[in-house]
C-alpha positions in Angstrom: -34.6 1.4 1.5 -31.3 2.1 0.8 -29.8 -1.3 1.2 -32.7 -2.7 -1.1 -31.8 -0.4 -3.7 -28.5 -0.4 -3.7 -26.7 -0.5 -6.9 -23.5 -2.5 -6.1 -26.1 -5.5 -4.5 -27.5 -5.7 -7.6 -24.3 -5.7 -9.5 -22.9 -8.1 -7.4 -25.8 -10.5 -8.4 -25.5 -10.0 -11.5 -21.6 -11.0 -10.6 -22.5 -14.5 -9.5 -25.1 -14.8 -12.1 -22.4 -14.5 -14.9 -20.2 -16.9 -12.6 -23.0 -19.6 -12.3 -23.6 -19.7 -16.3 -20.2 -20.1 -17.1 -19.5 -22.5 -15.1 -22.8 -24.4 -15.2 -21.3 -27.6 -17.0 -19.1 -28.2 -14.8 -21.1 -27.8 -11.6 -23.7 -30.2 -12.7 -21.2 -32.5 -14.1 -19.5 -32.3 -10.7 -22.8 -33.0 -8.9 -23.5 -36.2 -11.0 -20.1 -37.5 -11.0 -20.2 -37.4 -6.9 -23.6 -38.9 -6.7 -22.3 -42.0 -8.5 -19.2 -41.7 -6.0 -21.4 -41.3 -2.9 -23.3 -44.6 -4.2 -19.7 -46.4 -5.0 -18.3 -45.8 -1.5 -21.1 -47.0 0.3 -19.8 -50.2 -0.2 -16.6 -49.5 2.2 -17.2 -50.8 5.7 -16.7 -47.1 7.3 -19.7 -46.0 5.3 -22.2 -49.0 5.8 -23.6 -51.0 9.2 -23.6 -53.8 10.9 -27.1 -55.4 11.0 -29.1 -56.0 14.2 -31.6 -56.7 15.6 -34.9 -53.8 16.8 -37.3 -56.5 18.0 -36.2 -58.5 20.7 -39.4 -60.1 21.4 -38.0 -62.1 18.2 -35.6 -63.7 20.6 -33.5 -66.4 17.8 -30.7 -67.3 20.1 -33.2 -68.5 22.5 -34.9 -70.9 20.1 -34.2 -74.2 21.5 -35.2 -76.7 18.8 -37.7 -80.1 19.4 -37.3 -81.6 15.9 -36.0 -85.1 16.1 -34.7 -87.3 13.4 -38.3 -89.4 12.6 -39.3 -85.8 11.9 -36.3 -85.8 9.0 -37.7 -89.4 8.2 -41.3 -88.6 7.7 -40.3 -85.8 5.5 -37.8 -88.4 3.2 -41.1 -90.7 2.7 -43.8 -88.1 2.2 -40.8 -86.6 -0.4 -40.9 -90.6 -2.5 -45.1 -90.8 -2.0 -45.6 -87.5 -3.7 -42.5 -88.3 -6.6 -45.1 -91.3 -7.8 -47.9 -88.9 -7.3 -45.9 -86.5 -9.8 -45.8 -89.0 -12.5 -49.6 -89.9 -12.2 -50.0 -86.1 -12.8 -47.3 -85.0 -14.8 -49.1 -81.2 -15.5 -51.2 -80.5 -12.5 -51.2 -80.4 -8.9 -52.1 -83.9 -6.8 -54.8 -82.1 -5.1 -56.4 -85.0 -3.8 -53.0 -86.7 -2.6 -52.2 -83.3 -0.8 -55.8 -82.7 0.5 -55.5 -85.8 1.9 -51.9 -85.9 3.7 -53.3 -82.3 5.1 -56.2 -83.8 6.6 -54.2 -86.8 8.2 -51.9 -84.6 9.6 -54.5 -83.2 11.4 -54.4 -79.8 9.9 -57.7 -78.0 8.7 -57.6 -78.3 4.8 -59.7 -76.8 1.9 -58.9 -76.5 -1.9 -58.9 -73.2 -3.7 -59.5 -72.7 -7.5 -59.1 -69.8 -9.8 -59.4 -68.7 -13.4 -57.1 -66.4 -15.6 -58.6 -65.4 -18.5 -56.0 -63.6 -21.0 -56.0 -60.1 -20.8 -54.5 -60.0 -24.3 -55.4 -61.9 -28.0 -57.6 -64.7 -27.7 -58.7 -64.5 -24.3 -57.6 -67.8 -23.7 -58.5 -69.3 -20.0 -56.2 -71.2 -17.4 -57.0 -72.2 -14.4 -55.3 -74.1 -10.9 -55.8 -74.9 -7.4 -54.2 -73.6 -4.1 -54.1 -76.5 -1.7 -53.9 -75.1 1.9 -53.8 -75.8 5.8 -54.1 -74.7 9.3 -53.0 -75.2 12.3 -55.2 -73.6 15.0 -53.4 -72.1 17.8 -54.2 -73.8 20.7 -52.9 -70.9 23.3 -55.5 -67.9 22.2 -58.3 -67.5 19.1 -57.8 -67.3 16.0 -57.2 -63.7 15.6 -53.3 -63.6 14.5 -51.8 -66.2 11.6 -48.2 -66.7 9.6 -48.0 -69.0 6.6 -45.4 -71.0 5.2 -45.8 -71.7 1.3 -44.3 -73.0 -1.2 -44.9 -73.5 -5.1 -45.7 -76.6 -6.7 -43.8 -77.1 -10.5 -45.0 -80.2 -12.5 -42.3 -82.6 -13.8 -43.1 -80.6 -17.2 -43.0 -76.9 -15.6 -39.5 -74.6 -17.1 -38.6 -73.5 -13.6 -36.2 -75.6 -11.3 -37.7 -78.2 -9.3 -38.8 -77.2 -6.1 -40.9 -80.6 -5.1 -39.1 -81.1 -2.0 -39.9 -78.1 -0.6 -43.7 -79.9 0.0 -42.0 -82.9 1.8 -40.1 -80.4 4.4 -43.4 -78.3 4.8 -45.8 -81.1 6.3 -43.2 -82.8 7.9 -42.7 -79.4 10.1 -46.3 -79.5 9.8 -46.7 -82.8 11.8 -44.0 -81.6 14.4 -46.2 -78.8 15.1 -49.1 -79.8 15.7 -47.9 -81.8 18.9 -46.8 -78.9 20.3 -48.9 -76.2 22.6 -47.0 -73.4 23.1 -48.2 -72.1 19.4 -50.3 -68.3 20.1 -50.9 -67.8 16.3 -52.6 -70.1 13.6 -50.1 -71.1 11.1 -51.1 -71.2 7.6 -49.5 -74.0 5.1 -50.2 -73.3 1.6 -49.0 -75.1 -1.8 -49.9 -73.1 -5.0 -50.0 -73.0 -8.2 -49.1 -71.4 -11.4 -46.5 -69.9 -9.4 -46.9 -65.9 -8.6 -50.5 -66.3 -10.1 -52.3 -69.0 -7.3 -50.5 -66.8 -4.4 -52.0 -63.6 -5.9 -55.4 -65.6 -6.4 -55.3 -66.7 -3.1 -54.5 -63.0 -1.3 -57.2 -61.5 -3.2 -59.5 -64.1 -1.5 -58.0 -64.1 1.6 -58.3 -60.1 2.3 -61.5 -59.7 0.4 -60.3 -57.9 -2.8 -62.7 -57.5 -5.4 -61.7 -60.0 -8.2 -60.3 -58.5 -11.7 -61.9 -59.0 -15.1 -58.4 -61.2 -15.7 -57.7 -63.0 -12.4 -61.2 -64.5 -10.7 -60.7 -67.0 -7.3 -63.4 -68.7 -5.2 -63.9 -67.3 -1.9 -62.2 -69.5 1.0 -64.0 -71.6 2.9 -61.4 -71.3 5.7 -60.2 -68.7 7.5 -57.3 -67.8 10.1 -56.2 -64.8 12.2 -54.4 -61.5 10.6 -51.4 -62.3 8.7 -48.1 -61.1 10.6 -45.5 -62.7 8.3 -44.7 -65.0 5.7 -42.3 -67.6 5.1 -41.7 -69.0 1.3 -40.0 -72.4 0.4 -37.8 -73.5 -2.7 -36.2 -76.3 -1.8 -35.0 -78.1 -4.9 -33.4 -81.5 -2.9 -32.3 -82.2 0.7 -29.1 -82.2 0.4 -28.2 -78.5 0.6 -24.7 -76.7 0.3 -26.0 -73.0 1.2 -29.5 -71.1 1.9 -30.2 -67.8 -1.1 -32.3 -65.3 0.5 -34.9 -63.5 -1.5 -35.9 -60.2 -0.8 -37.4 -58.6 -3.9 -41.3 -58.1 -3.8 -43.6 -56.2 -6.2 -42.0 -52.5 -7.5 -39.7 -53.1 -5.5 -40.6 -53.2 -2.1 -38.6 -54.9 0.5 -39.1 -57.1 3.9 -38.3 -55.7 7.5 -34.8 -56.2 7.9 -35.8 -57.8 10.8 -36.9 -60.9 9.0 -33.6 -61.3 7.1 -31.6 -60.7 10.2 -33.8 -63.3 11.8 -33.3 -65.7 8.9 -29.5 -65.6 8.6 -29.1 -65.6 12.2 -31.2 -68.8 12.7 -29.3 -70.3 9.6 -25.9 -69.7 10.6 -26.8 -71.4 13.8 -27.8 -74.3 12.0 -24.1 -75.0 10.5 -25.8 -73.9 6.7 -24.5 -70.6 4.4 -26.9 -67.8 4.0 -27.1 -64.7 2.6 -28.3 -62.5 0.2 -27.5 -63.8 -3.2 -25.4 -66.7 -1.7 -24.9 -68.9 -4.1 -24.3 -66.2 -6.9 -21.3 -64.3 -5.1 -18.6 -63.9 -8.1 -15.8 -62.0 -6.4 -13.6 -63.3 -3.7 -10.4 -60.5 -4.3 -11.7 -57.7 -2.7 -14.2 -57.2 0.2 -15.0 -54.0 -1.4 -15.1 -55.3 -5.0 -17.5 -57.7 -3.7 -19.6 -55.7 -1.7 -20.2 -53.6 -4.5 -20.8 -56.6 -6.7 -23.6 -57.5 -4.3 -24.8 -54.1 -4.3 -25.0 -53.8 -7.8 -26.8 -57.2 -8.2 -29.5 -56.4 -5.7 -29.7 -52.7 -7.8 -30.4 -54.3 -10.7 -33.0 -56.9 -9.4 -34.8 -54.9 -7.5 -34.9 -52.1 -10.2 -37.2 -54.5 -12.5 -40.1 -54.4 -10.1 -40.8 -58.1 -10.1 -41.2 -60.0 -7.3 -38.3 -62.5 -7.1 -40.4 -65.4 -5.3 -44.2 -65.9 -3.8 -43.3 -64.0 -1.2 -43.2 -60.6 -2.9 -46.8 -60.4 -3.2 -47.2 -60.0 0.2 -45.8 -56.4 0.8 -48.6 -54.9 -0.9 -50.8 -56.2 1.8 -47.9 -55.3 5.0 -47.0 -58.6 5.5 -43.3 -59.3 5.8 -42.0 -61.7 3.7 -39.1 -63.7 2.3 -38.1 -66.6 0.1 -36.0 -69.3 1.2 -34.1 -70.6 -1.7 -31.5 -74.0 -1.2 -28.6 -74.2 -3.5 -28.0 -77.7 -3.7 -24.4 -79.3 -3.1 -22.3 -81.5 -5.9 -24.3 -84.4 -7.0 -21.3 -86.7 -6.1 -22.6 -85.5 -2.5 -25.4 -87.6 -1.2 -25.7 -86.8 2.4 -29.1 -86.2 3.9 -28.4 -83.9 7.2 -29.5 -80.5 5.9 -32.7 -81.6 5.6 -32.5 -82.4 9.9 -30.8 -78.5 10.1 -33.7 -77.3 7.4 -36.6 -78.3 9.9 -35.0 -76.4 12.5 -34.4 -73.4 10.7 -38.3 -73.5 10.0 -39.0 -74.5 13.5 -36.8 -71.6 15.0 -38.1 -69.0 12.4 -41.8 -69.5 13.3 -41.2 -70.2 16.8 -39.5 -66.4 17.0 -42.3 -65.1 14.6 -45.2 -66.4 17.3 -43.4 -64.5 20.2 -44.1 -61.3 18.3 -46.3 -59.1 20.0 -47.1 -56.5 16.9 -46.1 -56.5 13.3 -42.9 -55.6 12.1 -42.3 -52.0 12.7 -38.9 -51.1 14.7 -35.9 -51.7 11.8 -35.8 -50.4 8.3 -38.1 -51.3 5.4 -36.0 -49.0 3.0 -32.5 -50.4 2.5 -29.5 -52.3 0.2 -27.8 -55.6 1.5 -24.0 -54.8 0.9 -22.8 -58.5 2.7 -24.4 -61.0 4.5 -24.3 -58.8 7.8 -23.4 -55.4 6.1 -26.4 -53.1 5.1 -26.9 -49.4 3.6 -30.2 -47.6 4.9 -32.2 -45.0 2.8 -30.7 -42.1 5.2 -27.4 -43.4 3.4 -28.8 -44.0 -0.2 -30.7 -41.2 -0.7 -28.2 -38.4 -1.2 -26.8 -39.9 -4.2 -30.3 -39.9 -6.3 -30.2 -36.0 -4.6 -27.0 -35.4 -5.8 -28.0 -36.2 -9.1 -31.2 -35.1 -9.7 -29.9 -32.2 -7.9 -27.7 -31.1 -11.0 -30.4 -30.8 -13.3 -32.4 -28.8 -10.9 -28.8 -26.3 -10.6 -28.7 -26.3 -14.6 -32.7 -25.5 -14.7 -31.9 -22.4 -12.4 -29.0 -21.1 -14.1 -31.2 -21.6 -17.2 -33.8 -19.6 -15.7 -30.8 -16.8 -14.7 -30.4 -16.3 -18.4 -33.7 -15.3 -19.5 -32.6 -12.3 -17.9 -30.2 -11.3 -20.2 -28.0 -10.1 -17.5 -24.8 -10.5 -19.5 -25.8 -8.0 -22.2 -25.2 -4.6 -21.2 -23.0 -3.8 -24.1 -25.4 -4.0 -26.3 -27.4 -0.9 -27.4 -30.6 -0.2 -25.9 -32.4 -0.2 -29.6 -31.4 -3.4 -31.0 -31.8 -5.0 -27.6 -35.8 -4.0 -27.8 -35.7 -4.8 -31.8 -34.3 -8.1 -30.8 -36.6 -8.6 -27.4 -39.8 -7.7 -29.6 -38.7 -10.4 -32.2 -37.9 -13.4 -29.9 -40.9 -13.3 -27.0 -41.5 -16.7 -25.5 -44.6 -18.1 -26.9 -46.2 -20.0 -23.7 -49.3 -21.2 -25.5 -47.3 -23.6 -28.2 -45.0 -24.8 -25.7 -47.7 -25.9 -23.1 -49.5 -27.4 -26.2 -46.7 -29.3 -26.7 -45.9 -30.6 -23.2 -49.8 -31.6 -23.4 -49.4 -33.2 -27.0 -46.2 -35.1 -25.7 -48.3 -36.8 -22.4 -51.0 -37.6 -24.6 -48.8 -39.9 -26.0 -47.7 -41.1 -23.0 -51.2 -41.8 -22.8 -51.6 -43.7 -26.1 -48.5 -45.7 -25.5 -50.2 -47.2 -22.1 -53.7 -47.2 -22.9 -53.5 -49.3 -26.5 -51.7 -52.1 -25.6 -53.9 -52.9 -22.5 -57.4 -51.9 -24.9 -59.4 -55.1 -25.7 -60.6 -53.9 -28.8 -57.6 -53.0 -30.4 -55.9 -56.5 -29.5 -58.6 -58.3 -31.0 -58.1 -56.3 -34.1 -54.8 -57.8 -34.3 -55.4 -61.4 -32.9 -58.4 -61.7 -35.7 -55.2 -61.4 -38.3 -52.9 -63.6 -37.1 -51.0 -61.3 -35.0 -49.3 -62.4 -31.7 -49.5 -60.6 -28.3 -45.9 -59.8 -28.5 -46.2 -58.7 -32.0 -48.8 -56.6 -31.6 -47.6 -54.7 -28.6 -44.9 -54.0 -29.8 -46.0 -52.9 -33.4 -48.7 -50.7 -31.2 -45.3 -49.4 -29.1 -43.3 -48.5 -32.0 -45.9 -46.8 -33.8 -46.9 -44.6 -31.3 -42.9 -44.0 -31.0 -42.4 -43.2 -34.5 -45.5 -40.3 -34.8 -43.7 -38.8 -31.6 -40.7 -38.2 -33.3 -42.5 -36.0 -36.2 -43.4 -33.8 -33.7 -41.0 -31.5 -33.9 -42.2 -30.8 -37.6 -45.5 -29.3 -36.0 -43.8 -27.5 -33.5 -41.2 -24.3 -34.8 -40.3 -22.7 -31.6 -38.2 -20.1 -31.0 -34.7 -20.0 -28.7 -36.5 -18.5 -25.9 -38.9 -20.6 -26.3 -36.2 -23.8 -26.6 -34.8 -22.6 -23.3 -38.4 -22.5 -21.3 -38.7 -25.8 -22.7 -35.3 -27.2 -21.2 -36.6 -25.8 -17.9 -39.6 -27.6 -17.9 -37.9 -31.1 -18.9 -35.1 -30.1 -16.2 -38.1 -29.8 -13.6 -39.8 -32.8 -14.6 -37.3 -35.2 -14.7 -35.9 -34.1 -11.7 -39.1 -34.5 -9.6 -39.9 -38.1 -11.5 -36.1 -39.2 -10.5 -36.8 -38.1 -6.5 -39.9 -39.5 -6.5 -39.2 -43.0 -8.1 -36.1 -43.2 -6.3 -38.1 -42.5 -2.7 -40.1 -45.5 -3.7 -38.0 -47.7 -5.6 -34.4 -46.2 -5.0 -32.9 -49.3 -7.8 -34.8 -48.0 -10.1 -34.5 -44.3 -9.8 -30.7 -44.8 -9.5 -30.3 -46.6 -13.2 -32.5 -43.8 -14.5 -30.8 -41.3 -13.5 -27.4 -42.5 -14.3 -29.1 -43.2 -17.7 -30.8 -39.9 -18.1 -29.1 -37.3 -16.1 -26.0 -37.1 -17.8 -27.1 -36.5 -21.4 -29.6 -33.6 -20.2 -27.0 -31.5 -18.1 -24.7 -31.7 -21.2 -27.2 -30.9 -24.1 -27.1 -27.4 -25.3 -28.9 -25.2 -28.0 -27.1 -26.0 -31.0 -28.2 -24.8 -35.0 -26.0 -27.5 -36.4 -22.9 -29.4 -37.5 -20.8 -32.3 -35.5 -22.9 -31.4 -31.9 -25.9 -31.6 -33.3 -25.6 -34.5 -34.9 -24.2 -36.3 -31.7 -27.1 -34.8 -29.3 -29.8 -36.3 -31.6 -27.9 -39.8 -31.5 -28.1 -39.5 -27.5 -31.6 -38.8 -28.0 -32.2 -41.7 -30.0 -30.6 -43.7 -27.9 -32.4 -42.9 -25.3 -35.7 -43.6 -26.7 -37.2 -46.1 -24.0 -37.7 -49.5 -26.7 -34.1 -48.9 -27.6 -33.1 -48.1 -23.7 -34.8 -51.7 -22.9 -33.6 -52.8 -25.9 -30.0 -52.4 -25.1 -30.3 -53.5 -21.6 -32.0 -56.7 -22.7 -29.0 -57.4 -25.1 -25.9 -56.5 -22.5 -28.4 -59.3 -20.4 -28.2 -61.6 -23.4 -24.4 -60.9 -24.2 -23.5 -61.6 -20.8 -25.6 -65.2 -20.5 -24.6 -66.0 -23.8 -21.2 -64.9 -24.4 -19.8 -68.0 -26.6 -22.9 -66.9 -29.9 -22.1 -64.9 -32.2 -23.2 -60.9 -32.0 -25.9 -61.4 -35.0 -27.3 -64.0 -32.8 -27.2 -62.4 -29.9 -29.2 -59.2 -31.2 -31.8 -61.8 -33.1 -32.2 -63.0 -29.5 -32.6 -59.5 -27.5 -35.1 -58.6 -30.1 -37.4 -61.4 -29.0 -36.4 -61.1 -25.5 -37.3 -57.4 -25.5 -40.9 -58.1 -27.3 -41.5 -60.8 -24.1 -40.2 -58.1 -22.0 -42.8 -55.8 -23.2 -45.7 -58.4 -23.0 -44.9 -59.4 -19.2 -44.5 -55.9 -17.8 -47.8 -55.1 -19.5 -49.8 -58.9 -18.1 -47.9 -57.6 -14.4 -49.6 -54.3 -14.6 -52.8 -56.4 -14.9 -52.5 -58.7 -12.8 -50.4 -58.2 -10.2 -50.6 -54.3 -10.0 -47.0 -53.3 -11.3 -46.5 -50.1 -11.9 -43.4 -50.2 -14.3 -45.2 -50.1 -17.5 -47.5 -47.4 -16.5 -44.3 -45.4 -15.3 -42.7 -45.6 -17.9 -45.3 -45.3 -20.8 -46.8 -41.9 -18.6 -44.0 -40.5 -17.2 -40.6 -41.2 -18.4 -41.8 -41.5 -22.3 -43.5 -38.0 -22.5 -40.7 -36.3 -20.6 -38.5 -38.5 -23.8 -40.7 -36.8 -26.6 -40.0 -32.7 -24.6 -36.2 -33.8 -25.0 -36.1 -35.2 -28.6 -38.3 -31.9 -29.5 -35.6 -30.0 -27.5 -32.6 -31.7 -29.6 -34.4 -31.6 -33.3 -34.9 -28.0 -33.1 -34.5 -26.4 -36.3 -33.9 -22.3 -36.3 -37.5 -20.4 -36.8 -37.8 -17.4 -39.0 -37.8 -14.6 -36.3 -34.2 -16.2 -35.3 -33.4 -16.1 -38.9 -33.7 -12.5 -38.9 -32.4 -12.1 -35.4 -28.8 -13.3 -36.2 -29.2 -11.2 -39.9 -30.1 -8.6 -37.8 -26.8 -9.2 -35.5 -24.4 -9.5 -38.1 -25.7 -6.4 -39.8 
């Protein structure tokens, strides 16, 4: 009992205590600053690895390849057929001409429809076709499948021309189905509408119950389980280099496996791959570049949209990639990538059909630093923990001084005058943390609400207006808050607790799931909130409320959309630059809110629930304006 009472052990605490507070800047500071190093240095080769393979049933050195030249041939004339098919139907898909080559083949084809209908204003309808075809394994039943797809873009469609990826695809097609060695069905499919047919078709393919936007017709054939994926934009034959996408919906990746596999079997081939190939911009500095690559696969991924048809397959634990070519000079006519291209497709499904189970053995959670350098989420991790770990040292600390532990000197009278005056009220604050997620609320729940969009369509109002208007109201009646809301300094530093916590446990958690994402947030977030302080006035508070502003989450996408705009368009002028981010910001707004929809991304809800309430605690924690009972506290001081 002695040592648990012992008046120098609780002294001593009180020691570090004091310690702790003083120097609780500079700790969390400290804890930030080597979180962003931890993240910088993983781009050194002592701190990253090689990559390898886990799965050697994949087997991609072993891959000896059948394709002749007539295979190369067929694909060249089924390319010129479908370019005079193209301008018969300039804005749909030849069905029929596809249909038909699928069926001479020899493969099992059937036509898919499906109807959007709007979510937003006007409820206006669109609609498209999936054409699609299998090859029947002729080793074993139908029970396992892969699919190779690839988009179809009209002559008049604003994306790059990827017709010749069609060509390629039923020429490999044709080679296949002379061979018998196949043990899973292979699935060819050709959408539409981009991301939209491919999520049309998935629903109908696994059964899911349609959504009052996206409707499809159920399939009227069927293959074996889905092991993996291959996507195609192939923009001409006559390729300089092979883009590997990755990104799939919130983020999720592909087995690194499947890359491995895909660069391996490409490199064999004589052809350039990689992640981000053709967009490499350093060539100095292994490390510059590494971290270049790093940075560009941080910022892609952090968006949540799938970068290609293949990122809607995650959701369903398929593996998946996109192939994208990067076409040569045009002064460059030379056909013999397209021979290499067929074999790459050839050895990639011929390793995919030795797989015995799906994709389990290498990492799913992980950052492409080179073409054969990677970073796993064991090496990641610690620099979101880092991070979010100083807000979680200042929220202790904080919670040290509510014990007053550093005012002995005072008298015992005015320290129970000045307790009595200055008790924390709990109520008000928790009515305020509920107040500030139930707009949260409002801001996701109006722009998605039928009625409300109507109200605005019937007056002329378009989707992007009207979200936003809908946005920026709800943001404006959050900051007045405040006004309803006098707390006391006790009260103010229960509050920073609370936002500390919060934050802290959003960052971890986002950054388990989607570590691109929790990374820019927290280098966005973390170091305004371990530097803010409890200030009555003057220069300090005047620059904490401009960090607050600042970080309001329309101006936070604002300014990233415009460093996005300045960097595209450097050679305009800044007026017309910011003229531009406003309306790129406003499409932002509308496409992150359709995604949630329609595809399931969680980016608008996350931020409207989470991160937007947690913004509306720290603005009332930075517009704090003295109450009465501190009034007479610091009267009561002086006197």
């Amino acid at each position: 009992m002695g040592l648990l009472t012992d008046p120098s052990g609780l002294s001593q605490k009180a020691k570090y205590a004091k310690i702790l507070k003083k120097h609780c800047k500079l700790l969390c500071n400290v804890l930030f600053l080597a979180g962003v190093g931890w993240f910088i240095a993983l781009s050194d080769h002592n701190f990253n690895h090689g990559t390898y393979f886990s799965e050697n049933a994949l087997l991609p050195g072993l891959v000896y390849s059948s394709i002749k030249k007539d295979t190369s041939n067929f694909a060249v004339n089924l390319q010129e057929e479908l370019s005079r098919e193209r301008e018969t139907y300039p804005n749909s898909i030849p069905t029929s001409w596809l249909l038909a080559k699928m069926k001479q083949i020899g493969l099992d084809a059937a036509v898919h429809n499906f109807t959007l209908q709007y979510p937003f204003g006007g409820r206006k309808t669109f609609t498209g076709n999936n054409v699609y075809g299998i090859l029947r394994a002729s080793r074993i039943g139908s029970t396992e499948a892969i699919v190779i797809s690839c988009p179809y873009r009209p002559p008049t469609s604003v994306h790059p021309q990827v017709s010749h990826s069609i060509g390629l695809m039923m020429a490999f097609a044709d080679h296949a189905r002379r061979q018998k060695y196949w043990a899973k069905d292979i699935i060819f499919l050709i959408t539409e509408q981009e991301q939209l047919g491919m999520q049309a078709w998935l629903n109908a393919y696994f059964g899911n119950e349609d959504t009052s936007a996206l409707r499809s017709s159920d399939l009227s054939l069927r293959a074996g389980a889905i092991q993996a994926a291959l996507n195609l934009e192939i923009p001409n034959f006559n390729l300089d280099s092979i883009n590997i996408k990755l990104e799939g919906l919130n983020g999720q990746l592909p087995n690194l496996d499947l890359f491995n596999l895909v660069q391996k079997l490409t490199n064999k081939e004589g052809i350039m791959c990689g992640y981000k190939q053709a967009k490499s911009k350093y060539t100095k500095s292994n490390h510059v570049n590494n971290l270049w690559q790093m940075l560009t696969m941080v910022v892609s991924q952090s968006t949540g949209v799938p970068s290609g048809n293949h990122g809607l397959f995650h959701r369903f634990g398929i593996e998946a990639v996109t192939l994208e070519g990067v076409t040569k000079s045009p002064e460059s006519k030379s056909t013999n990538s397209l021979l290499s291209m067929l074999r790459i497709v050839e050895g990639i499904s011929r390793s995919l059909n030795n797989l015995l189970e799906r994709f389990h053995q290498s990492y799913f959670f992980y950052l492409i630093v080179a073409s054969d350098r990677f970073v796993s989420i064991g090496d990641y991790m610690p620099s979101i923990a880092l991070m979010a770990g100083a807000l979680l040292i200042k929220s202790f600390i904080l919670w040290l001084s509510l014990h007053k532990t550093d005012k002995e000197d005072e008298s015992s009278c005015q320290e129970e005058v000045l307790e009595n005056i200055a008790e924390p009220n709990l109520m008000r604050i928790g009515l305020l943390i509920i107040l500030s997620h139930c707009f949260g609320f409002l801001a996701n729940y109006l722009p998605l609400y039928g009625v409300v969009n109507e109200f605005f369509y019937q007056r002329a109002f378009s989707t992007e207006l009207t979200i936003t208007i809908l946005l920026v109201t709800v943001s404006i009646l959050s900051l007045f808050s405040f006004l309803f809301f006098r707390l006391s300094e006790d009260d103010l530093k229960i509050l920073h607790i609370w936002i500390l916590l919060e934050l802290a446990t959003a960052l971890i958690v986002v950054g388990m799931l989607n570590f691109s994402l929790g990374l820019i947030l927290s280098l966005v977030t973390v170091p305004v909130l371990i530097n803010v302080e409890i200030v009555h006035g003057g220069f300090m508070k005047c620059v904490q409320l401009f960090c607050g502003i600042l970080l309001q989450p329309l101006i936070v996408t604002y300014l990233a959309v415009f460093t996005l705009t300045l960097v595209t368009f450097d050679e305009l002028p800044l007026k017309s630059i910011g003229i531009k981010a406003v309306s790129a910001t406003m499409n932002a707004l509308v496409y992150s809110a359709v995604d949630s929809v329609i595809y399931g991304n969680w980016m608008f809800n996350m931020m409207s629930l989470v991160f937007f309430p947690i913004w509306i605690l720290m603005w009332n924690f930075l517009a704090w304006r003295p109450t009465r009972e501190l009034k007479i506290k610091e009267k009561f001081k002086k006197s």
